[in-house]
C-alpha positions in Angstrom: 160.5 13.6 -69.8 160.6 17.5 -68.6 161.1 20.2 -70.8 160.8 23.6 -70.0 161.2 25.6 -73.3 158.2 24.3 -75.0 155.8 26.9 -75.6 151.9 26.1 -76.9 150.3 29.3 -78.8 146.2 28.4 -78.3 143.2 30.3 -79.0 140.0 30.2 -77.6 137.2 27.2 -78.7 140.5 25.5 -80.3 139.8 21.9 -80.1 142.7 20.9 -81.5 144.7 22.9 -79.2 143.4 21.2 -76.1 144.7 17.8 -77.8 147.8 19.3 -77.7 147.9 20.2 -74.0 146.8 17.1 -72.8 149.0 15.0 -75.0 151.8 17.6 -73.9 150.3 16.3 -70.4 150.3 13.2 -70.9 153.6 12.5 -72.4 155.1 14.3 -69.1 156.2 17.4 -70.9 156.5 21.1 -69.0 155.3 23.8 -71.0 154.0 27.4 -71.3 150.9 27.9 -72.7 149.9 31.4 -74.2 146.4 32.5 -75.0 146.5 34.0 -78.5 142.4 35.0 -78.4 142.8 36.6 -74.6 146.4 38.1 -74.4 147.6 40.8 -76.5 151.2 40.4 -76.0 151.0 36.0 -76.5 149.2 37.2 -80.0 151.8 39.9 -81.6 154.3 37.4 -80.5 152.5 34.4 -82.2 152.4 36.6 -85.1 155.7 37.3 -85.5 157.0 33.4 -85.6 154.2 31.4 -87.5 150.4 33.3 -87.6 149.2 30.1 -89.9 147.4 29.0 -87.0 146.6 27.6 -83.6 147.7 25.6 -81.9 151.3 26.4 -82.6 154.0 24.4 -80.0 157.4 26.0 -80.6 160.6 24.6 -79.1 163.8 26.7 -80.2 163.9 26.9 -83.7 161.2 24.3 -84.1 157.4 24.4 -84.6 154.6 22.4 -84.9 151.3 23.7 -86.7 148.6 21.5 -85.4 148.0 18.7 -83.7 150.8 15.8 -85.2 151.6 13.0 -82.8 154.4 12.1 -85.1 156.0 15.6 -84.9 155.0 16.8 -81.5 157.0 13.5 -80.6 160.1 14.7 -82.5 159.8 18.0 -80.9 160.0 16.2 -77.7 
């Protein structure tokens, strides 16, 4: 499984965000991941499509606020 438009919005001490990554890992799935709490431009972009929360995974149109096996599978 290789996708290359995934995109993980993360911020720093996020646990749940490092559960993302590795299940993103695991599952075999490229992504981009961008650093909400150390890059100015990854966080007024975050803000702009979803600023609920981290970690954020966004694939097109979708997005997934959290960490959701369920729908992190769907957006696979």
């Amino acid at each position: 499984m290789s996708q290359t438009d995934i995109t993980v919005y993360v911020s720093k001490g996020c646990t749940y965000c490092e559960q993302v990554i590795t299940y993103l890992e695991e599952r075999g799935a490229s992504h981009t991941i961008k650093n909400v709490s150390l890059d100015d431009a990854a966080f007024k972009e975050w803000k702009t499509i979803n600023p609920m929360g981290t970690p954020l995974t966004v694939k097109g149109e979708q997005q997934v606020l959290g960490f959701n096996k369920d729908k992190l599978d769907a957006l696979l």
